[in-house]
C-alpha positions as CSV (number, residue, x, y, z in Angstrom):
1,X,-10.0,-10.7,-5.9
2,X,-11.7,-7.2,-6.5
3,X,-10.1,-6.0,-9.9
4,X,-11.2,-3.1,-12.3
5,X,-11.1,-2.9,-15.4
6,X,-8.9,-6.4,-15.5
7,X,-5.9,-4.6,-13.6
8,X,-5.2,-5.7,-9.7
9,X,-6.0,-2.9,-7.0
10,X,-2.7,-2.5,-5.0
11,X,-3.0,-0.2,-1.9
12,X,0.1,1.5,-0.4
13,X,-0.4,2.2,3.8
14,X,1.9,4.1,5.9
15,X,1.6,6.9,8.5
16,X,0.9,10.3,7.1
17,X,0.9,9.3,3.2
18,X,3.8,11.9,2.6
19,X,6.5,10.0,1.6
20,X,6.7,6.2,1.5
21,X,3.3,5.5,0.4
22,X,3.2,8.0,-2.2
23,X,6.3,6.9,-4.0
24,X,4.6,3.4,-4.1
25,X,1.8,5.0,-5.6
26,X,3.5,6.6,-7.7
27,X,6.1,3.7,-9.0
28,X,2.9,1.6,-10.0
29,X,0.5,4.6,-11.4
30,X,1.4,3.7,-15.1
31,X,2.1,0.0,-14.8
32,X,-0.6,-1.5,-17.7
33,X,-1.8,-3.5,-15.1
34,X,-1.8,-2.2,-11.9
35,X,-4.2,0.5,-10.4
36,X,-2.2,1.8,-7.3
37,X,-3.5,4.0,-5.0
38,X,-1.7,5.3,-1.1
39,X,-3.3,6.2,2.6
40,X,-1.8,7.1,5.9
41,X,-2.9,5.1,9.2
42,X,-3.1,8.4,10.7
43,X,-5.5,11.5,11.7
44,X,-3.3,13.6,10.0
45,X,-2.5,12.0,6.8
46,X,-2.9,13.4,3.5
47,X,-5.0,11.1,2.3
48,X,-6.5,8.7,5.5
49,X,-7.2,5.3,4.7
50,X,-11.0,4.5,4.7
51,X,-13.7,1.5,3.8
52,X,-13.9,2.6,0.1
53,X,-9.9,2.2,-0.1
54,X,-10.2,-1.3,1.7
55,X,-13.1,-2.5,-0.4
56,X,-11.0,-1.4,-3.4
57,X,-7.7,-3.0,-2.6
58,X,-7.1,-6.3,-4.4
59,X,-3.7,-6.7,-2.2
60,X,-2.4,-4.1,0.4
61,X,1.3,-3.5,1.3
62,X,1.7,-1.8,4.7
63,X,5.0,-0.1,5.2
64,X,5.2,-1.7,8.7
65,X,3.9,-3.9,10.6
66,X,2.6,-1.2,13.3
67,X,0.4,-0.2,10.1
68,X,-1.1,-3.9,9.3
69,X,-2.1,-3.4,13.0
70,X,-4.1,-0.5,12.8
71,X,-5.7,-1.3,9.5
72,X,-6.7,-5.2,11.2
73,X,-7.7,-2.8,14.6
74,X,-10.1,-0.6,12.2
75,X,-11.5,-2.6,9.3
76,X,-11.2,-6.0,10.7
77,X,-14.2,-7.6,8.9
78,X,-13.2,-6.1,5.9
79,X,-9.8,-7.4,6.1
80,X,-10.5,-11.1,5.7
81,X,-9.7,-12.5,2.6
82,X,-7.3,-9.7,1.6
83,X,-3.4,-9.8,1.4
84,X,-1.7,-7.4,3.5
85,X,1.8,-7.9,3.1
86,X,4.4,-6.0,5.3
87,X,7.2,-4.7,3.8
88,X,9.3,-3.4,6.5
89,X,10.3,-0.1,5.1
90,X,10.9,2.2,7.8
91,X,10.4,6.0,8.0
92,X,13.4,7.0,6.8
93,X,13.2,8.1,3.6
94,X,12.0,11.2,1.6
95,X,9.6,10.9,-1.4
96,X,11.0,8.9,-4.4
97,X,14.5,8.8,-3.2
98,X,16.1,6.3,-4.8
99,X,17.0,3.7,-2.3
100,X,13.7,4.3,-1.2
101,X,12.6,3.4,-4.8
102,X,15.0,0.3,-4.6
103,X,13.3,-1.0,-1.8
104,X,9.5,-0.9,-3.4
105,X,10.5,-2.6,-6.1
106,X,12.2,-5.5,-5.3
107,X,9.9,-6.4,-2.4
108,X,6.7,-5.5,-4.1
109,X,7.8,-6.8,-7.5
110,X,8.9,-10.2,-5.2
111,X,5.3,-10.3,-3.6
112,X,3.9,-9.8,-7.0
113,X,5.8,-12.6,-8.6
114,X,4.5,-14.7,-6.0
115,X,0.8,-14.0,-6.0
């Protein structure tokens, strides 16, 4: 697993990185032992996924699965050997509201636990 500095790489997909994927981001930025960064799937996102981000990534969480699809569509060969775990969070939700919030934690924290 790619690592820096011992902490694990998460990377946080969604669409446009506005909202969901930024709140991720920004839930794990100060865990001790976590490195978290966010992309968008999209043209027009803030921030658009690329090779470094996927070469970085220790585990990726895609919002949904229409996301896992374009980043297996893109990087493919990259992919193998990563996690990419779908968390079924759909766009409905406004950066760091608090359901929103909810949501991250108990499924990333679950995913986490399990790793």
């Amino acid at each position: 697993m790619t690592k820096s500095e011992g902490k694990i790489n998460l990377l946080f997909i969604c669409s446009r990185n506005q909202w969901r994927s930024p709140t991720a981001e920004q839930l794990w930025r100060k865990h001790p032992n976590i490195n978290a960064r966010s992309a968008g799937t999209s043209p027009n996102a803030r921030h658009k996924v690329s090779i470094e981000d996927i070469r970085w990534a220790s585990i990726i969480f895609a919002m949904e699965e229409k996301h896992k699809s374009r980043l297996v569509a893109e990087f493919n060969r990259l992919l193998e050997n990563k996690p990419i775990h779908v968390l079924d969070i759909p766009d409905e939700y406004k950066y760091m509201d608090p359901e929103l919030i909810d949501m991250l934690e108990q499924s990333v924290n679950g995913i986490l636990g399990a790793e």
